[in-house]
C-alpha positions in Angstrom: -12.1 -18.6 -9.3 -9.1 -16.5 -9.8 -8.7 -12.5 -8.2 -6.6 -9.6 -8.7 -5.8 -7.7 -5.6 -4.5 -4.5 -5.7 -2.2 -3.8 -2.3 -1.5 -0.2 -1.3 0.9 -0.5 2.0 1.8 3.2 3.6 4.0 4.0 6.8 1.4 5.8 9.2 1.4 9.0 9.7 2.3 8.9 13.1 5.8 7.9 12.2 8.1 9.6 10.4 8.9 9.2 6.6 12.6 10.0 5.4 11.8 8.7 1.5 8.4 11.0 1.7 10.6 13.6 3.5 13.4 13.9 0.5 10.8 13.6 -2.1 8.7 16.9 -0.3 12.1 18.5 0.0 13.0 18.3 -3.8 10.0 19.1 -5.3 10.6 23.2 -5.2 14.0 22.3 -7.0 12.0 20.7 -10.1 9.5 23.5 -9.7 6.4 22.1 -8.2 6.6 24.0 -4.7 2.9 23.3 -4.8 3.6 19.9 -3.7 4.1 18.9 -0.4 3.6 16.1 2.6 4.7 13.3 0.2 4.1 10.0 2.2 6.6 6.7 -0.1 4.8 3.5 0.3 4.5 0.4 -2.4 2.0 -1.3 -3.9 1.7 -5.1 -4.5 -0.7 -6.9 -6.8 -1.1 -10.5 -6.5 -3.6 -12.8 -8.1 -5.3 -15.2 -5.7 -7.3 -19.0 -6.2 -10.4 -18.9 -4.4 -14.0 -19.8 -3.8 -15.6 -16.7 -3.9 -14.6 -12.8 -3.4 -15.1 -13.4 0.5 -12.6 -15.9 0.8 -10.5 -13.9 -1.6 -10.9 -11.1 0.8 -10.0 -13.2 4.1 -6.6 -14.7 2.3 -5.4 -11.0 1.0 -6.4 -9.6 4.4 -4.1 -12.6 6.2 -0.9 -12.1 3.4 -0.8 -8.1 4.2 -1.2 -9.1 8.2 1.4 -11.9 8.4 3.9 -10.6 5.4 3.2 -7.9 3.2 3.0 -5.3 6.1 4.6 -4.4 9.5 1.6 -3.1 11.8 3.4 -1.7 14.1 4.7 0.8 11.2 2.5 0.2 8.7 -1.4 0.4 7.1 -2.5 -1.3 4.2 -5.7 -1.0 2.1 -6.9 -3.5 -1.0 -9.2 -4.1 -3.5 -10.0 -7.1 -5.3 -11.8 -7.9 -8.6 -12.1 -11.2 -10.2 -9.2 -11.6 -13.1 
């Protein structure tokens, strides 16, 4: 069976976030001073081969813990539907 997964990866918010800081900092200068605590991160999809959703699952989990994200600076999240 195929999968989609959907990757969110974000810096924690213990650490500090320049990109998230600049974007905060402009948004009164476009006019949206409602907005602010912008946190940047990226978002990955990738489509995976697998047995069933668990496996699915286990082989997303290991990508985001041995490439797609730093742990040290990093959280991820995912969610995954068959394609």
């Amino acid at each position: 069976m195929k999968f989609k997964a959907e990757i969110d990866v974000m810096p924690l918010d213990a650490l500090l976030d320049p990109q998230g800081k600049a974007v905060s900092n402009s948004m009164p200068t476009i006019g949206l001073p409602e907005i602010s605590g912008v946190r940047v991160g990226r978002h990955v999809r990738l489509f995976v081969d697998a047995a069933s959703k668990d496996e699915a699952n286990a082989k997303v989990d290991e990508a985001c813990k041995k490439l797609l994200a730093n742990q040290i600076m990093e959280s991820y999240t995912f969610h995954i539907e068959e394609a």
